[in-house]
C-alpha positions as CSV (number, residue, x, y, z in Angstrom):
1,X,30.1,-5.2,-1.1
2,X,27.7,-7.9,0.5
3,X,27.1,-9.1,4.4
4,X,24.4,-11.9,4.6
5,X,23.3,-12.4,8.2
6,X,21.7,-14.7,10.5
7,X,18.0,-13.6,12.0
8,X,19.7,-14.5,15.3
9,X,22.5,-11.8,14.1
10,X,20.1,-9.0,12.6
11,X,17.9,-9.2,15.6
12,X,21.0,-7.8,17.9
13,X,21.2,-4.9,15.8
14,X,20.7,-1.7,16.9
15,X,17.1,-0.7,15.8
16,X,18.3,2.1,13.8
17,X,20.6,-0.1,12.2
18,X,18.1,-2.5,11.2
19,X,16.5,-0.6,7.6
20,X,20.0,-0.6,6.2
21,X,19.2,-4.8,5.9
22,X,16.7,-6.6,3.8
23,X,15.3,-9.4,3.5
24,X,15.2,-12.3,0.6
25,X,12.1,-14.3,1.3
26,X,10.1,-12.8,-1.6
27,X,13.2,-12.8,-4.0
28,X,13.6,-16.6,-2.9
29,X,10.5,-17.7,-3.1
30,X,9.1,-15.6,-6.2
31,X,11.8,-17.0,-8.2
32,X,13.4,-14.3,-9.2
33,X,16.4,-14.5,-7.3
34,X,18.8,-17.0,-9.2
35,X,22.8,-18.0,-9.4
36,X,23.0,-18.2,-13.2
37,X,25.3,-21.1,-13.6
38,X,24.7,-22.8,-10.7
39,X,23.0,-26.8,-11.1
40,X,19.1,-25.8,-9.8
41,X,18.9,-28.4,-6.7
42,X,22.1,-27.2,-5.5
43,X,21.1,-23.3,-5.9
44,X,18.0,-23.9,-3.9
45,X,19.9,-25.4,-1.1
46,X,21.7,-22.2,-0.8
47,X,18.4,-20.7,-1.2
48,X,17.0,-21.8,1.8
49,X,19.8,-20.6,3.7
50,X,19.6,-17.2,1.8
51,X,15.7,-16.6,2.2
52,X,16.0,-16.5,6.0
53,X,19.0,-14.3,6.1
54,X,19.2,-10.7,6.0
55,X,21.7,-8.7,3.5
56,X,23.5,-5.0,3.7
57,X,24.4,-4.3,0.0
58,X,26.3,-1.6,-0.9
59,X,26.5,-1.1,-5.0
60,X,29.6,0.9,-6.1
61,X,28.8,1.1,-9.9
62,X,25.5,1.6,-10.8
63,X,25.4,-0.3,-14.2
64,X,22.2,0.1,-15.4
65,X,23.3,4.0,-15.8
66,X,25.0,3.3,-18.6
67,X,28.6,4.6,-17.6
68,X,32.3,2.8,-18.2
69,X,33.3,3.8,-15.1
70,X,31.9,3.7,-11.5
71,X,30.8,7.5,-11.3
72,X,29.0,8.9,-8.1
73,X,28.1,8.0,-4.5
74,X,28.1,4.1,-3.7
75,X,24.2,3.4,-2.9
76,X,22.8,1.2,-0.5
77,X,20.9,-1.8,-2.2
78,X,17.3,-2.7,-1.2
79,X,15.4,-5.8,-2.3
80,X,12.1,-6.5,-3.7
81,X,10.2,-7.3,-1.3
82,X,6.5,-8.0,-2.9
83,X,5.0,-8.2,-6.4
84,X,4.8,-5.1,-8.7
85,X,8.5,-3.4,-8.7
86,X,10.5,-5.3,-10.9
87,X,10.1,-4.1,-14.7
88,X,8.3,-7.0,-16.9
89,X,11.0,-6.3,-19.5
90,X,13.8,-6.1,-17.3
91,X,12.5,-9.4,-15.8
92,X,12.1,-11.4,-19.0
93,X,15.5,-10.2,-20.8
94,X,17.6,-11.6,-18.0
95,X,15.3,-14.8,-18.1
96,X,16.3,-15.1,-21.9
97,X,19.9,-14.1,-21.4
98,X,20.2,-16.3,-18.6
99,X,18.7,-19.1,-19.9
100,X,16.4,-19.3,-16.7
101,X,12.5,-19.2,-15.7
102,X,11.3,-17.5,-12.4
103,X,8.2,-19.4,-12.7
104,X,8.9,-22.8,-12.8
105,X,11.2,-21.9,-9.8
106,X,8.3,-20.8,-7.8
107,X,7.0,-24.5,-7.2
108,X,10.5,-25.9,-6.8
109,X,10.5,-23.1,-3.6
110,X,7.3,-23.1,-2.1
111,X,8.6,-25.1,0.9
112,X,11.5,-22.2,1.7
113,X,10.6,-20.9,4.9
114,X,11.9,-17.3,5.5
115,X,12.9,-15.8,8.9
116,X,11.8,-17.5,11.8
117,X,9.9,-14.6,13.5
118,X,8.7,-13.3,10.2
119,X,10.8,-10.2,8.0
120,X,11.0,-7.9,11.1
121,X,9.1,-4.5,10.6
122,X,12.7,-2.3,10.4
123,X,14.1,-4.4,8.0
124,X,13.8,-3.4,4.1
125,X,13.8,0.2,5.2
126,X,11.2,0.1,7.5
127,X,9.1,0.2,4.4
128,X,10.4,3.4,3.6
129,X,12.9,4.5,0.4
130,X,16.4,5.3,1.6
131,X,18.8,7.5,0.2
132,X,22.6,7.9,0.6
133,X,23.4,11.3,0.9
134,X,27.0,12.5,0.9
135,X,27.6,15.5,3.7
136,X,30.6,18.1,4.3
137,X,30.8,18.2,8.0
138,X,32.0,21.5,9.8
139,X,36.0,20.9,10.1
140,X,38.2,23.6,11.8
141,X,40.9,24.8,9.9
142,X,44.3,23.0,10.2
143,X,45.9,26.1,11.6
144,X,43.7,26.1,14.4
145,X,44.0,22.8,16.2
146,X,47.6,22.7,18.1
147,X,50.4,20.5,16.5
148,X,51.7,17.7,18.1
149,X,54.6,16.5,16.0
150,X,57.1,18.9,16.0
């Protein structure tokens, strides 16, 4: 489940909403963000849009895990947000599977200009890891709260 939003939007956010969104600048512009399929001058029209929006992402199957079936918590998504934490290997298979380069991309974007105000300093987690955590709150037993249909 995806929700891509305005800077206008994100900035009326609660602050502690705000590191549940991230930002695409450096996905955009690094070339690493793609829509396989898609004719490249028309993806990079939505690109522009895209690298000064901000995204809430929540991933109910974790595929890479291996498993037929969408087993545990869903997780909130993060993206990468600078160089150094996406896997060489994981990089270049989906290049050759997709049929698509990240680096000749990177001149084709150069001109994409992110958010307005610059990524604001909660989003992307307030540069912090998050984790969703599943709780059992205190509930009172069913006996104990009055009926009301009789």
């Amino acid at each position: 489940m995806q929700y891509l939003i305005s800077e206008n939007l994100f900035l009326t956010l609660p602050d502690e909403e705000k590191p549940l969104w991230h930002s695409h600048e450096y996905q955009v512009k690094s070339g690493v963000l793609f829509m396989p399929g898609i004719p490249g001058p028309i993806q990079r029209q939505d690109m522009e849009t895209v690298c000064k929006a901000y995204d809430k992402v929540f991933h109910f199957w974790q595929v890479d895990k291996g498993n037929n079936l969408p087993l545990g918590l869903p997780q909130l998504m993060m993206a990468l947000p600078r160089d150094g934490q996406l896997y060489d290997e994981l990089a270049k298979n989906a290049e050759k599977q997709l049929g698509i380069s990240s680096a000749k991309e990177i001149g084709k974007r150069e001109y994409m200009k992110g958010p307005t105000l610059g990524i604001h300093p909660l989003a992307n987690g307030g540069g912090k890891g998050l984790k969703t955590e599943l709780r059992e709150p205190e509930c009172k037993p069913a006996d104990s709260v009055p009926r009301v249909f009789v």
